[in-house]
C-alpha positions as CSV (number, residue, x, y, z in Angstrom):
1,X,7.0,-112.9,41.9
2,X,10.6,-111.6,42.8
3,X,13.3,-111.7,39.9
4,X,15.3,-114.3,42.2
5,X,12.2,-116.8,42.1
6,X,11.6,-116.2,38.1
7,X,15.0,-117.0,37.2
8,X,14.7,-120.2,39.7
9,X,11.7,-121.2,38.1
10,X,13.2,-120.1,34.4
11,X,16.1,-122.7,35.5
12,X,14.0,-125.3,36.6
13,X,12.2,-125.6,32.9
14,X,15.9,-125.0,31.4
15,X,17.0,-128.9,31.9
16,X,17.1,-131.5,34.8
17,X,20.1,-130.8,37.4
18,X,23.1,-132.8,36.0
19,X,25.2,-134.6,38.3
20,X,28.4,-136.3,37.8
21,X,29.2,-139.1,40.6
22,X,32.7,-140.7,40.5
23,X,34.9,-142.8,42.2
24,X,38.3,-141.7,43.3
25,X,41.4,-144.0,44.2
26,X,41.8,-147.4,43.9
27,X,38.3,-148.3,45.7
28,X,36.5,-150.4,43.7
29,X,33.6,-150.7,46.0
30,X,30.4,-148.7,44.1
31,X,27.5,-150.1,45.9
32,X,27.1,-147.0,47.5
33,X,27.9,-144.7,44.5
34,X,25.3,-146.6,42.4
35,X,22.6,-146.1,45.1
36,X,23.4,-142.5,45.4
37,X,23.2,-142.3,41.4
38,X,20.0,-144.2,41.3
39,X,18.4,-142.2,44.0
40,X,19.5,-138.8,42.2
41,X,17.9,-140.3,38.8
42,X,14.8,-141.4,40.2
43,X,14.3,-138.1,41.8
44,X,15.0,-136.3,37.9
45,X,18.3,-135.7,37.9
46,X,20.8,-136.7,35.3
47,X,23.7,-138.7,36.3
48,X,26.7,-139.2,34.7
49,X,28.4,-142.3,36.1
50,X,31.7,-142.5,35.9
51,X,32.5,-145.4,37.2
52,X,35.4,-147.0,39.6
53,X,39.5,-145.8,39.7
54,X,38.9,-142.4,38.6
55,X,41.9,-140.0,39.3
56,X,41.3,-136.4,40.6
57,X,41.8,-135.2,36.9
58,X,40.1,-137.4,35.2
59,X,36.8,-136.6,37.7
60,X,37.6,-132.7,36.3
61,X,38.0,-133.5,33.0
62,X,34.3,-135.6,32.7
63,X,32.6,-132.6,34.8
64,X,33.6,-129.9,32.2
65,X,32.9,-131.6,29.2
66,X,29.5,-133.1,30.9
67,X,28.8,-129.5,32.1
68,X,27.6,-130.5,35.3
69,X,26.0,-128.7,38.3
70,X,27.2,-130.5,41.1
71,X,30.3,-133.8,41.3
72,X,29.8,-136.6,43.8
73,X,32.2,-138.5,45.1
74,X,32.5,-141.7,47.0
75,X,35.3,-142.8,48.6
76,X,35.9,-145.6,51.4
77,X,39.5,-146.1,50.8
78,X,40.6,-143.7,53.2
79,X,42.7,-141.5,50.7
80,X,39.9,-138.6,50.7
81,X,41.9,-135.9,52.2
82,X,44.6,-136.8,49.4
83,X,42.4,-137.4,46.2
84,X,39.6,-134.5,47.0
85,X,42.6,-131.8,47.3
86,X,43.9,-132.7,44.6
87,X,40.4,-132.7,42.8
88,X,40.0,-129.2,44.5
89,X,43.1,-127.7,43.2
90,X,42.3,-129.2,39.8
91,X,39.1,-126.9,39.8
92,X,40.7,-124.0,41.0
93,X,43.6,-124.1,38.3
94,X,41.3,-124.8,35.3
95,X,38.4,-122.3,36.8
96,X,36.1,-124.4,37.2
97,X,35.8,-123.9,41.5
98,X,32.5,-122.9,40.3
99,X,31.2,-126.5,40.6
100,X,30.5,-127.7,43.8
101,X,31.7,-130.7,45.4
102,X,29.8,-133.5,47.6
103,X,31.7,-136.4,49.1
104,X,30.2,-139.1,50.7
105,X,31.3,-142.4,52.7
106,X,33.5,-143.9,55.5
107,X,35.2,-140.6,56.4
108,X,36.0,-140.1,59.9
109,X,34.7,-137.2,61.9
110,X,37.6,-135.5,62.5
111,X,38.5,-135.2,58.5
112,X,34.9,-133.5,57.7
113,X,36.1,-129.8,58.9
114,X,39.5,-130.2,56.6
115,X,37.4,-131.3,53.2
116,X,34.8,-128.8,54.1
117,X,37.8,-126.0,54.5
118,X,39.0,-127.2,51.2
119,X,35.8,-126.4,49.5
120,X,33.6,-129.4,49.7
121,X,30.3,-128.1,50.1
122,X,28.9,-131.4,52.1
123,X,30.3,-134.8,53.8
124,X,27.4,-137.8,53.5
125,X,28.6,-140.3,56.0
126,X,26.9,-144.1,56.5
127,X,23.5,-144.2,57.4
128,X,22.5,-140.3,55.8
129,X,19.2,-140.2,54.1
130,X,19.0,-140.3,50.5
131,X,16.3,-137.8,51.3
132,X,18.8,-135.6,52.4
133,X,21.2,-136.2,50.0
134,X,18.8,-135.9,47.2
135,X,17.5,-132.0,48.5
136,X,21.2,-131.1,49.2
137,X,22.8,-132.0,45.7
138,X,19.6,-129.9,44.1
139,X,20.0,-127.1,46.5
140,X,24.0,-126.9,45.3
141,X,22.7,-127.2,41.8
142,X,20.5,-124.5,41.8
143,X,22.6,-122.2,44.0
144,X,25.0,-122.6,40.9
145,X,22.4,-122.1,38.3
146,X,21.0,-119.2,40.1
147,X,25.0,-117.8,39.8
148,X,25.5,-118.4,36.3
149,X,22.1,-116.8,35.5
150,X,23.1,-113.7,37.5
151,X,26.8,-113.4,35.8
């Protein structure tokens, strides 16, 4: 066994991949967010649910103290360019870019290349598989596990 699969498999006994899934903005629609925190539980995760109206610093603030692997958000107001930079920069100034960054929902094509050049890692839009969203978020979390391991 390679040292890169023992310290993947040393990670995966450690504790479930922890996820924190938030709301940003003044949406107030969470169907979607619940489903996506549901989906992540039932496949073993833990989720942190923070809920609807969540500002950029607040999101931050939950992650650290949570000490998550990977943060979620869903947004269908149309303010995600503004409220994920503003999440981004929050990581970056408190050092905690470390954490990677999912965002899902009614985000146009054209605004998928600008969040990912900000440092999202992925954009979910309508209709993706929780499947895929499921094996993406653990893939992030251990990529970061397998960093933190290796620091």
């Amino acid at each position: 066994m390679s040292s890169l699969q023992s310290i993947s498999e040393e990670i995966k006994a450690k504790r479930p991949f922890k996820v924190l899934v938030a709301k940003l903005g003044i949406d107030g629609h969470d169907r979607g967010a619940k489903v996506i925190a549901r989906a992540l539980k039932d496949a073993g995760f833990e989720v942190v649910y923070t809920g609807i109206r969540q500002t950029p610093e607040q999101v931050v603030m939950s992650a650290i103290q949570e000490d998550v692997d990977v943060i979620g958000i869903s947004i269908l107001s149309g303010a995600h360019i503004h409220h994920v930079k503003k999440l981004m920069e929050k990581l970056r100034e408190i050092g905690a870019d470390d954490i990677p960054v999912v965002v899902g929902g009614t985000i146009p094509l054209v605004d998928i290349e600008p969040l990912k050049k900000m440092g999202v890692k992925e954009v979910f839009l309508p209709g993706s598989s929780l499947k895929t969203i499921v094996e993406t978020i653990r893939s992030l979390a251990r990529e970061k596990r397998i960093k933190e391991k290796l620091l």
